[in-house]
N, C-alpha and C positions, 0 to 999 in steps of 0.2 A: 788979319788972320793970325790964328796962334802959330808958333813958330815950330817945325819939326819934333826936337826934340820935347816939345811939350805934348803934343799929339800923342808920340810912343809911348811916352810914360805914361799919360792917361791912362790909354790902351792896357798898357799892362798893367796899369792898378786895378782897371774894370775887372778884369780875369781876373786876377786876384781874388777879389773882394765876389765872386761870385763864386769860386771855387770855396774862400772861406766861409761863403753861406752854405754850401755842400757838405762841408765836414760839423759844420754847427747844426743844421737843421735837416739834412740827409737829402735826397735827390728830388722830393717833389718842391722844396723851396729853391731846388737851383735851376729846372726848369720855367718855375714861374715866372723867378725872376729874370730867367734868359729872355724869353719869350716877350718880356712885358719892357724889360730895359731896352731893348732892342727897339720897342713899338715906335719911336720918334723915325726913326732912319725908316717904315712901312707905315706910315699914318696917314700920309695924303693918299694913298691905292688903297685901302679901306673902302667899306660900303659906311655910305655918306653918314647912316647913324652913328659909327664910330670913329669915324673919320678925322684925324686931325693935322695942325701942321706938319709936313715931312722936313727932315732934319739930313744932310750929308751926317755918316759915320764919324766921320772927327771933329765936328761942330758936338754931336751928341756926348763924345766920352771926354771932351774939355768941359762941356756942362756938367757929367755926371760929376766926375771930379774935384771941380773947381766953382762951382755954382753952389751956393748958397742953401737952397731947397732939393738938394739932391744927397749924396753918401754924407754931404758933412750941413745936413740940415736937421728937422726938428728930433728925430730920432736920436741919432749919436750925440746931439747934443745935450741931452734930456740926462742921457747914459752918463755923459762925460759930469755935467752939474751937480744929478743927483744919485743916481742907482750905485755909481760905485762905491759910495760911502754906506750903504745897508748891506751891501753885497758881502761886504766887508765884517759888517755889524754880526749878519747871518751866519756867514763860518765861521767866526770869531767864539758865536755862539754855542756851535756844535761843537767845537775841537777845545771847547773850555768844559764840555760836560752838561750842557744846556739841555741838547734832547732828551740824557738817560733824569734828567732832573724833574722837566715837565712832566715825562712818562711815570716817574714813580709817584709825584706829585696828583696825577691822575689818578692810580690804582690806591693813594692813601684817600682820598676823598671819595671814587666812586666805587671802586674795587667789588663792597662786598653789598653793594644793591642789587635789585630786581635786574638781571639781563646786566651786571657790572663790567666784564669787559668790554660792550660792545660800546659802552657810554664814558670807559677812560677810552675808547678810539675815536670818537667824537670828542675830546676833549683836547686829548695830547698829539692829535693829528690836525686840530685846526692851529695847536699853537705852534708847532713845529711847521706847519705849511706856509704861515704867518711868515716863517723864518727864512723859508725855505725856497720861497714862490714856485716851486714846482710842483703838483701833481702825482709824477711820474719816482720823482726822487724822495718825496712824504711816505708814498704808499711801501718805499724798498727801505725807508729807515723808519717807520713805527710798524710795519705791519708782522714783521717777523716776531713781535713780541705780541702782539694785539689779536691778531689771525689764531694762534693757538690757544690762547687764553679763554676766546670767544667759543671755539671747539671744545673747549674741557666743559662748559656749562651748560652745554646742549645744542648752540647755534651751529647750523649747517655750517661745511664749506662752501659754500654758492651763499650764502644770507654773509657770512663773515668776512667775504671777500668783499662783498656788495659794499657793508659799509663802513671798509678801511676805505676802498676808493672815492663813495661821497662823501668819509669825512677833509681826506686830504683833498680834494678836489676844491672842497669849500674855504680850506685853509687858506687857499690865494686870493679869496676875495676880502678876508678876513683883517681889520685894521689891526696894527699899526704898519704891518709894513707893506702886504700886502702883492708884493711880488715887481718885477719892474714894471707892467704896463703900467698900473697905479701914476705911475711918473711921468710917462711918456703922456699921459690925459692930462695931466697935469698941465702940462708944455702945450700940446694942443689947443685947452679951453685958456689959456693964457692965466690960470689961477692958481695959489698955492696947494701942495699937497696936502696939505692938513683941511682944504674945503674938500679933495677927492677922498678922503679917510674919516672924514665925520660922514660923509653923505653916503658913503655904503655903510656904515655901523646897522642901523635897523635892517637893510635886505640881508646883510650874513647874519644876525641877531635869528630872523623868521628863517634860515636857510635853518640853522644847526636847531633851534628849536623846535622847528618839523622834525629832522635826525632824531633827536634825541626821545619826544613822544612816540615814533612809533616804536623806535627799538622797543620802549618801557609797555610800549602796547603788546608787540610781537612778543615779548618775557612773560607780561601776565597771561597774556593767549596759550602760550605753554609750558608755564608751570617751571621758567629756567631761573633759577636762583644767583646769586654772586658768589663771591671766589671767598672761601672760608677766612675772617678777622685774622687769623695770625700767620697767614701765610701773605699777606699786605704790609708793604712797607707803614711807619709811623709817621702820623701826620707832621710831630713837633720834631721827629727825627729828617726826614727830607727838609722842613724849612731848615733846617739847622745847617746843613752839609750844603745847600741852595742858596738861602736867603739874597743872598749877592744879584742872581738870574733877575728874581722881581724888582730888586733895586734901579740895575741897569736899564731896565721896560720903565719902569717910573720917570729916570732921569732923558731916556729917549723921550717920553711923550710932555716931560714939563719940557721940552728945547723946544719939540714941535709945536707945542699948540701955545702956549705963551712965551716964551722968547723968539717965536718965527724963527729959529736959526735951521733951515732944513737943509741948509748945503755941508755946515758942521755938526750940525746931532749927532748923526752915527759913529763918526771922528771918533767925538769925545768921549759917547757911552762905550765903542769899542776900546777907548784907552783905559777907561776906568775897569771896563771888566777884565781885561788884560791883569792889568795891577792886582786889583781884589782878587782874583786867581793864585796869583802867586803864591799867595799868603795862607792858599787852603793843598789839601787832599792833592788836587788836581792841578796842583803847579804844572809848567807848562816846559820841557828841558830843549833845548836847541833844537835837536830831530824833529819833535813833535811842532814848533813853528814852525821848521822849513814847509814840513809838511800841508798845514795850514797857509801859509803865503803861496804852494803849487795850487793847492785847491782854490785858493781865490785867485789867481791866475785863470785857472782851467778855466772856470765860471765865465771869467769877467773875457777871455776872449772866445768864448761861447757865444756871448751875447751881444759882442760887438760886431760880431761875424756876421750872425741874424739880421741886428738893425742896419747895419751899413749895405747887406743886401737889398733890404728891405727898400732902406733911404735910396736904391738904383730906380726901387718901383715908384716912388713918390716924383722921384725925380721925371721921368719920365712921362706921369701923368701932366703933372704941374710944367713944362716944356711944351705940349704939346694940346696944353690948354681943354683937355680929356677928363678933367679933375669937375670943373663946374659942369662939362657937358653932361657927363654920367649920373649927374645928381639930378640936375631938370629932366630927364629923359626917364628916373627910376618913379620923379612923381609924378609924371606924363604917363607912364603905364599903368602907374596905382590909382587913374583917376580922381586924384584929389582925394582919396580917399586914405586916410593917417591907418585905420587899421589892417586896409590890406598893404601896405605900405610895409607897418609894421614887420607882418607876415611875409614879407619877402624879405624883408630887413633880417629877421629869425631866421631863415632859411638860408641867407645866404652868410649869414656869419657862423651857423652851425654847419655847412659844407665847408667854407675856408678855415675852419679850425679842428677841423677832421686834415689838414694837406700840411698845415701850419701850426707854430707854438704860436700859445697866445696872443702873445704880444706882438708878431709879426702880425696876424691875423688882424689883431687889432688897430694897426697901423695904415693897414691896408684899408680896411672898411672906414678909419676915421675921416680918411681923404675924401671915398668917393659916398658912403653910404648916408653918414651921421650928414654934410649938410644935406641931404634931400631931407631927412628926418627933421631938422631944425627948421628949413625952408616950408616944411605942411604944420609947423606951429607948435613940433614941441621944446620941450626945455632943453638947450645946448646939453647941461652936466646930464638928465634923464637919459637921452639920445645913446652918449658917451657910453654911460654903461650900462648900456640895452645891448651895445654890440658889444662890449666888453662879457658879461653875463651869457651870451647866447653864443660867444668865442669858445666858452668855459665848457658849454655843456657836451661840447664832443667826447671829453676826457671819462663820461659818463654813458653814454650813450649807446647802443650798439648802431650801426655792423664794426664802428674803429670808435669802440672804448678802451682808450691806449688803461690812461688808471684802473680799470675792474680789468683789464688782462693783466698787469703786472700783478695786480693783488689776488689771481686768480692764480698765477706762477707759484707765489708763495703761500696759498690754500688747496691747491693742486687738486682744482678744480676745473671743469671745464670753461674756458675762458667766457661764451657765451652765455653762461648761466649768469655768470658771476656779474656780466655787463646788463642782463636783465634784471636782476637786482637792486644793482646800483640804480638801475632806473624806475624802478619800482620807489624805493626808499627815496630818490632824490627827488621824488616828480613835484615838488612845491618850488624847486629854481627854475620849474619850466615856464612857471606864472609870475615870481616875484617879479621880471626885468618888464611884462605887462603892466604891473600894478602900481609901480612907481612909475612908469612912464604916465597913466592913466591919469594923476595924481603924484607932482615931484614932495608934496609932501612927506611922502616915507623916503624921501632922502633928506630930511630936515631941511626943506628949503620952504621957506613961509612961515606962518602963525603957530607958536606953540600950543597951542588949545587947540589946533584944524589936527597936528601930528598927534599927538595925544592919543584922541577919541581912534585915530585910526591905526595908530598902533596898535590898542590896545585888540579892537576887533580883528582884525588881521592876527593877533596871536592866537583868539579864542576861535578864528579860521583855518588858523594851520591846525591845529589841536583836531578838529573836528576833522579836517579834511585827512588828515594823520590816522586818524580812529579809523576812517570808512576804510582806508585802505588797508590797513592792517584787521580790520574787523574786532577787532577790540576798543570801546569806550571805557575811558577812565571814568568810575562814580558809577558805571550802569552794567559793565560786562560785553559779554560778549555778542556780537552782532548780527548772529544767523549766518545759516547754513543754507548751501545748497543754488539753487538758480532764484528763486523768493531773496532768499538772503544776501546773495551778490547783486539782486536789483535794489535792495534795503543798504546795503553799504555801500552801493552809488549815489544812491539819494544823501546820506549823508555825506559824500566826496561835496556833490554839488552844493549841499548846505554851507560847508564849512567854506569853498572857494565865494561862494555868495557875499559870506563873514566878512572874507579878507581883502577881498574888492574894494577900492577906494571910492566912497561918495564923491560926489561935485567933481573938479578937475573936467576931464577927459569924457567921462562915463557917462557922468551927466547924472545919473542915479542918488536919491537921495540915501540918509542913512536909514530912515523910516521902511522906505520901500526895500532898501537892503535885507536888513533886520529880520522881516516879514516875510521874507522869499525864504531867506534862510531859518527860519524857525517852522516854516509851514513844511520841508524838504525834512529838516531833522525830527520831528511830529513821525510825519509820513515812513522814516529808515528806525529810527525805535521803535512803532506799533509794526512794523513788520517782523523783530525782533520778539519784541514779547507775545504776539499771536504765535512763533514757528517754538516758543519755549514753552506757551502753556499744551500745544500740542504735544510735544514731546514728554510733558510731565501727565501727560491724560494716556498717551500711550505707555508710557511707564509702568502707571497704577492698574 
């Protein structure tokens, strides 16, 4: 038996560490995890579906502590290896002049197009979220600049809000950094981060290029212009005063992806941008460091707080042998069947990421949900970020779309509008985490000739599916009007997800029969289009 005073100390680091998930994640994560860390010491008095080994109280908090798979297993570990050198890289970022950089960098390239703020908010909001892995802290550092911009060119408060929040929403799926779960999957599938960051490229790739079609749809649909040439920064002027920001991203990604160094990457590129700083504008004077090392502070015990909570939940599963039971028992309900499976899988990672950040969420469901997912035969990595993606979409979502309420604060808008919105605009990440799983080739896993072709379709899917919803087609106009024309711009939704559907894999669906579904739907939403336009020009005349 463990000896007294090691029992106490347990004890009180338990509290601890659950109180510090309280102050990190607020009260519905310290509940959880009370509730759940607790389960070992009430798991044999359980109904027998749930039911696991029972554990004495101070057998459990010598485990929780002291045990391998529990506060100081794959979670804080993951933390301790990798996240805190990007976390690092991240602030380094901001308090070197990084976000006011990308943002002007955005308004010299897209500024003065069709519908131009709301496409540097899709641009400098996924770079920044890349940086940022928050959601919530993207939508409070580009939106104040991006929200009004959007508003001077015609875009509602409720549409402008909508999409600061799914562009920053999408910023955390978005490679190279990607935010810390990216890391903690990593640690889980037992494989390098640079496989979990090539293999989401194409799903953020089709996330922001839906984003970005309809805004250019919603613009032409009314007639909203960009932000007049000389009131945009100069393209050769921002690389000028920047250039350093792109260098430092280059020098991160030759570490990662050809010298494998991912434990020192962010180290280095953050020493280098440190140095190159010096030398510019934006030198950096004592105050301003201190300040920058509290912020990565704050962050970095934010997020150990979370996971060390979290690692109480793991622990607890994994003790009490509740980990493998809960997987056979979710594909025992879904009858064998992978797509209701799926659907529950969706459902239950889009309620715990309405309670939970991300990445706790994700920690959570990788234990109990992803193997039942692997175990009905699909891909470990697909599985991984199906729950990861469907973590994401709470941030979007109503009735608790935390990003379109924050970006609704500073559009001062009503919050709800603003989350409908967002979900309106964002509804193609509803399907991506389907379509890879369907087919892991849109996570570049397999044949480059198989990714290819279905890249490519699945762009010419979002595009379509993009148009019906916003009812504006690029090349044809506009889509109709009216209760005719909303059933004509559904047929094109349906066309364009047809598109973007992966042949073979999962679906089973060839690309022939794909193709044919979907041209016969997009037929069907154009000729409902041009019959309700030649009426209108007979009633005209």
């Amino acid at each position: 038996a463990a000896p007294l005073e090691g029992i106490v100390l347990a004890l009180i680091t338990w509290v601890i560490i659950l109180e510090a998930g309280r102050r990190a994640g607020g009260w519905p994560i310290f509940f959880i995890v009370l509730v759940l860390s607790l389960y070992p010491t009430y798991a044999d008095k359980m109904p027998a579906v749930v039911a696991g080994i029972g554990m004495p109280i101070h057998d459990v908090a010598i485990f929780h502590v002291l045990g391998e798979e529990s506060v100081f297993g794959v979670a804080l570990n993951s933390f301790a290896m990798l996240v805190f050198g990007f976390i690092l890289f991240g602030v380094s970022l901001q308090y070197t002049g990084g976000g006011p950089f990308f943002i002007n960098l955005a308004f010299a390239l897209l500024g003065h197009m069709r519908g131009g703020p709301a496409k540097v908010a899709i641009f400098s909001s996924g770079l920044m979220g890349s940086m940022s892995g928050g959601p919530i802290t993207n939508v409070l550092t580009t939106g104040p600049l991006s929200i009004p911009a959007m508003q001077r060119v015609g875009f509602s408060r409720g549409y402008a809000a909508g999409v600061e929040a799914c562009a920053s929403t999408g910023g955390v799926l978005m490679p190279p950094i990607m935010g810390a779960t990216a890391f903690v999957m990593a640690s889980f599938l037992g494989v390098s981060y640079v496989t979990i960051a090539v293999a989401a490229i194409v799903p953020s790739v089709l996330y922001f290029f839906g984003l970005f079609v309809q805004i250019d749809a919603y613009a032409a649909r009314n007639d909203l212009r960009g932000l007049p040439k000389p009131e945009l920064p100069k393209l050769g002027q921002v690389f000028k005063e920047g250039w350093y920001f792109i260098a430092v991203f280059v020098i991160l990604t030759v570490m990662l992806v050809y010298m494998q160094r991912e434990a020192t990457a962010p180290f280095i590129a953050t020493a280098a941008l440190l140095i190159i700083n010096q030398f510019t504008s934006h030198r950096m004077d004592l105050k301003k460091f201190m300040l920058m090392v509290a912020a990565t502070g704050r962050l970095m015990a934010e997020l150990a707080g979370i996971l060390a909570a979290i690692g109480l939940i793991v622990g607890a599963l994994a003790v009490t042998g509740m980990a493998g039971t809960l997987a056979n028992d979710l594909v025992y309900l879904a009858g064998d069947n992978t797509l209701v499976l799926l659907i529950m899988g969706a459902i239950t990672s889009f309620v715990l990421g309405i309670g939970m950040t991300v990445t706790a969420a994700y920690i959570f469901l990788a234990i109990v949900l992803a193997p039942a997912l692997i175990n009905a035969g699909l891909d470990p990595l697909a599985a991984h970020m199906f729950i990861m993606y469907w973590g994401m979409l709470s941030f979007i979502t109503p009735p608790v779309a935390l990003a379109a309420f924050a970006a609704a604060s500073v559009a001062q808008v009503s919050a709800m509008r603003a989350g409908w919105e967002a979900m309106r605009l964002g509804a193609i990440i509803y399907f991506i985490p389907f379509f890879f799983v369907f087919n892991p080739a849109l996570l570049l896993q397999g044949e480059i000739g198989e990714a290819v072709i279905l890249i490519s379709t699945a762009l010419l899917g979002v595009a379509l599916l993009s148009a019906g919803l916003q009812g504006y087609l690029l090349g044809f106009g506009r889509l109709g009007e009216g209760r005719i024309g909303l059933f004509g711009r559904g047929l094109v939704c349906v066309s364009g997800l047809a598109l973007a559907a992966p042949s073979g894999g999962m679906l089973g669906y060839s690309q022939t029969m794909l193709l044919t579904i979907s041209a016969v739907l997009l037929i069907g939403g154009m000729g409902i289009a041009i019959m309700q336009r030649r009426q209108q020009s007979a009633a005209a005349s």
